[in-house]
N, C-alpha and C positions, 0 to 999 in steps of 0.2 A: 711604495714598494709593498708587495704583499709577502709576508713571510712564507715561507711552507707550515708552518704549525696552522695557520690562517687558512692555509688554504684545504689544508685537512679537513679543517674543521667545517667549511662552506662546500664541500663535496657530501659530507657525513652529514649535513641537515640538509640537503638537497635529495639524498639516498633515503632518508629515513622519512622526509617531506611526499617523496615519492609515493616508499610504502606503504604508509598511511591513505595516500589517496585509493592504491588499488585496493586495499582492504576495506575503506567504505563504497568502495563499489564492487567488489565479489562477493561481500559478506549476504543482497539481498538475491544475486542473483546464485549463490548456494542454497539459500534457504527455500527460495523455487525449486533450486534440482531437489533437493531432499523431501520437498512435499509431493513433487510429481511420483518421485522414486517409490515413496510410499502408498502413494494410489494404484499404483500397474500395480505396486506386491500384493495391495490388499484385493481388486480386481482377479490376479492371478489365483490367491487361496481362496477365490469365492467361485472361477472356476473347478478346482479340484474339487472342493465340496459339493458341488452336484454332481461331479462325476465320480462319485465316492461309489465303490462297488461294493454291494450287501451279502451278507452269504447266502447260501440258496437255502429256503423255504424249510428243506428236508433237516438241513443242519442246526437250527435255532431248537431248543430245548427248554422247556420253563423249570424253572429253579425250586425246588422242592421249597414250600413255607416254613413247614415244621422246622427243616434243617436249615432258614437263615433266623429264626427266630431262636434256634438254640445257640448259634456261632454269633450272635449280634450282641447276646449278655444284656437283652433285655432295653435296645437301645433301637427300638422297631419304629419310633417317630425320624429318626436320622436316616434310617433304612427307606423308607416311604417316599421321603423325601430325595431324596438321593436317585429314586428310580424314578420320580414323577419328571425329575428337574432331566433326566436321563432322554426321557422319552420326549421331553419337549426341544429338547435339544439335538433329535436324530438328524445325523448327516443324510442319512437314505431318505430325501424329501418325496423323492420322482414318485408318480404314481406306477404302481403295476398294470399292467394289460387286465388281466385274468389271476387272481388268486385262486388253487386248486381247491378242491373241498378236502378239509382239516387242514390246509397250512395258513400261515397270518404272516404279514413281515414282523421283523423282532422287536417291533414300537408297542406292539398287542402284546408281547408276552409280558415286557415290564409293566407295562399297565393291567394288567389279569395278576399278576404278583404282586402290585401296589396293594389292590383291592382284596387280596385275600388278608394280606399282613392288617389293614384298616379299611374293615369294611363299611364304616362310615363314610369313607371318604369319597363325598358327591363330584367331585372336578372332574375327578379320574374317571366316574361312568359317563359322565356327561359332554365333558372338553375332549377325555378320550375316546368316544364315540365318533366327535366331531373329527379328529384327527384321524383317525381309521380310513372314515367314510369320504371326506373330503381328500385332505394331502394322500391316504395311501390305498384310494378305489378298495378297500375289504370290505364291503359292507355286510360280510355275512360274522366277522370280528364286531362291525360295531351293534349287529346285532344282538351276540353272544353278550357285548360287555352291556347292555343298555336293558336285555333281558336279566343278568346278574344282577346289576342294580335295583330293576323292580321287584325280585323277589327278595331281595335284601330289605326293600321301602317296605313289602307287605308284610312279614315276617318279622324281622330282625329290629325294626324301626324302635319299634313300639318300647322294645329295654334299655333304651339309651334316655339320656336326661333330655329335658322338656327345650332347654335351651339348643342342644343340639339339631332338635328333631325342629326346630321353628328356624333357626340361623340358616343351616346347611341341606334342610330338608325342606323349607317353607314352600317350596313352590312345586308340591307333589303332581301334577300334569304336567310339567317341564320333561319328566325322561319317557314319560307313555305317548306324548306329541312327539318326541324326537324320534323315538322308533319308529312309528308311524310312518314318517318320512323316508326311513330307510330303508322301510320293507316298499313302499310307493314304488321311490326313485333309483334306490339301489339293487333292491331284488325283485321289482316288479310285480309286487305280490298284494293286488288291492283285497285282499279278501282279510289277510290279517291288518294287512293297514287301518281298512274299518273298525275293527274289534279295538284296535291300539288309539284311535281315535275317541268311542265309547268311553275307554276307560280314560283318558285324560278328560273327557268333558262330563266325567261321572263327579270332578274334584269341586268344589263349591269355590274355590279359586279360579276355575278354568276362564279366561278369556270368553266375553259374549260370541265371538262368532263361531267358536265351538259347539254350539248348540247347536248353531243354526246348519252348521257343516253337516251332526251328528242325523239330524233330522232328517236332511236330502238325502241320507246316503240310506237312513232307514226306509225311504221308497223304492216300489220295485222300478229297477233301473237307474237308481239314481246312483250307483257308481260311477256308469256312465259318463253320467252329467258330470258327475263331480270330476272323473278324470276330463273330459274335453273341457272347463274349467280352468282345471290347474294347467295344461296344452297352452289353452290360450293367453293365460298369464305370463307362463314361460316365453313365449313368441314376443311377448310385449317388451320384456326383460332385456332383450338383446337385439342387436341389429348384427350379428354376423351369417350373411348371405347363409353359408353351410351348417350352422346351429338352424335356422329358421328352416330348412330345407326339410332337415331331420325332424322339424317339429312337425311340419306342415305333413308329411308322410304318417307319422302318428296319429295324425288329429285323425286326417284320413281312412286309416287301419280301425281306431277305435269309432268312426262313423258307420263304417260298417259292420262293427262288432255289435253294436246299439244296436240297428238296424236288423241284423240275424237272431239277435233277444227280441227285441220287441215281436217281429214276426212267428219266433215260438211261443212268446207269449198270448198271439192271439191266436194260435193254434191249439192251444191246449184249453184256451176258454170256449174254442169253437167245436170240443171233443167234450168238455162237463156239459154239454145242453142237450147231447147223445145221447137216447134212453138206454139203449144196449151197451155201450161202450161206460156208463159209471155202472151199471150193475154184471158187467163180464167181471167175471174174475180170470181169466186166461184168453188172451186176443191174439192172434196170429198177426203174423204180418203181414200177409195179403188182406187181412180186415184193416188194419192201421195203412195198408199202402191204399185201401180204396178212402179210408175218411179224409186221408190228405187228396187226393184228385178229390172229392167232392171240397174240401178247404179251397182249391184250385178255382171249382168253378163257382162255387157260393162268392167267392170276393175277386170277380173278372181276371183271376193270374191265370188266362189260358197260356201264354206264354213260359211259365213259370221259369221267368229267368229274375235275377234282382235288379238293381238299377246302374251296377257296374257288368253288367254284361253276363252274370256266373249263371251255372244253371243251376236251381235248386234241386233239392230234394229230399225224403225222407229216409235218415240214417239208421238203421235199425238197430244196429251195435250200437252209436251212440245215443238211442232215442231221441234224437232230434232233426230240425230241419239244417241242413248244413248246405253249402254252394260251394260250387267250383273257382270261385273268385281269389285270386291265393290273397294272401294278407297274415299280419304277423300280430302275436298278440300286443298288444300296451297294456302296463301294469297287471297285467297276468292274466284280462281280459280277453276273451275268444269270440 
């Protein structure tokens, strides 16, 4: 016979035998929900943060230096830091379409106030140029901050200790190449691009093929060359169908920008061998409109059309040979 105390007791380790089992078997399949739960949260606050809305352009205001240098009590290393660690942390990743002339998103202004508060500090010209011109399309910001730092390099460099100027400064063509680049590709402006080229391969550190850059581009025309170059390198770079389309149209545009230079250029060598035309001092245009028809028929362009179909001819306003071929400039090239 089984008592009832007995049988209490063989239901209560049957109950408790029970809940031990569901407990080592909910215990791994909680710790699944809890890990999944925690990837959709973190998924979720990684879409808010790119959809993080910026204030507009007009609203952002740079922080007077004097007056965080007098409210900081002298504690301008924490200050710098605090705005670098700030900007590298901007929720506002998205690129802009078009920044207006004088506005920057608010990533530039902390970094223009970094740099006033410690104008040593190479990251900030350097990484925050990259961050302007890359993550937030400004390139006329990474210009402003890249042009600050080279007159900082050439002026200011020089009173600071010897260690400083070798650690954080050693590699003096590092920020006159990276402009370079910005005026190329962001403002399309190969003329100072060149100049900012010179001055990086001016540095006895500079990279060998700097020279060799510097050289071609000191030939007449060799801009050119050098943009259908860097054209064709970018083409190389990437296989997507509508990047290479865009390249391909460029390469095109700047073929026949070459093409309209070289042609003035043998225009104008074909006008210095003119006894009247290098000792006129005053030449009308109806004389310059007959030395180009004789250019015409001295080198068989009875047609004078070019070899995209345009018609040429000579511009009197802009003293040159120009065509009706439309096309756009590349790197600031015409």
């Amino acid at each position: 016979m089984i008592t009832l105390e007995e049988l209490k007791l063989s239901c209560f380790d049957r109950l408790v035998n029970r809940r031990d089992t569901r407990t080592i078997l909910i215990a791994p399949l909680m710790c699944v929900a809890f890990f999944c739960a925690q990837m959709i949260l973190n998924l979720k606050l990684r879409v808010l943060d790119a959809a993080w809305v910026e204030p507009p352009p007009s609203a952002v205001e740079k922080v007077n230096s004097k007056l965080l240098e007098t409210i900081s009590f002298g504690n301008i290393p924490i200050v710098v830091d605090f705005l670098w660690m700030k900007s590298l942390q901007d929720p506002t990743l998205s690129p802009h379409t078009i920044w207006p002339e004088g506005q920057h998103p608010p990533v530039y202004y902390d970094v223009d106030l970094a740099t006033d508060l410690d104008p040593a500090f190479y990251e900030a010209y350097y990484a925050g140029a990259n961050l302007l011109s890359i993550l937030r399309n400004d390139g006329r910001g990474a210009r402003d901050m890249l042009l600050k730092g080279e007159a900082f390099q050439s002026s200011d460099l020089s009173g600071f200790p010897a260690l400083t100027r070798e650690i954080n400064w050693g590699q003096d063509w590092q920020i006159p190449l990276l402009l370079a680049y910005v005026y190329l590709f962001d403002l399309n402006d190969m003329s100072n691009a060149a100049h900012q080229f010179e001055m990086a391969s001016a540095s006895p550190k500079s990279p060998q093929y700097l020279q060799h850059l510097v050289q071609r581009l000191r030939v007449p025309g060799g801009q050119y060359e050098v943009g259908l170059k860097l054209i064709s390198f970018l083409m190389s770079m990437t296989q997507d169908e509508v990047i290479l389309k865009e390249y391909d149209q460029k390469r095109e545009a700047l073929f026949f920008s070459q093409y309209l230079y070289l042609l003035n250029q043998q225009f104008g060598e074909f006008l210095r061998h003119i006894p009247d035309y290098r000792t006129s001092t005053n030449i009308t245009q109806q004389r310059m409109q007959s030395y180009w028809r004789k250019f015409l028929s001295d080198n068989n362009h009875a047609i004078d059309r070019d070899p995209w179909g345009g018609q040429l001819s000579w511009d009197p306003a802009k003293s040159k040979i120009v065509s009706t071929t439309p096309h756009m400039a590349v790197f600031g090239l015409e």
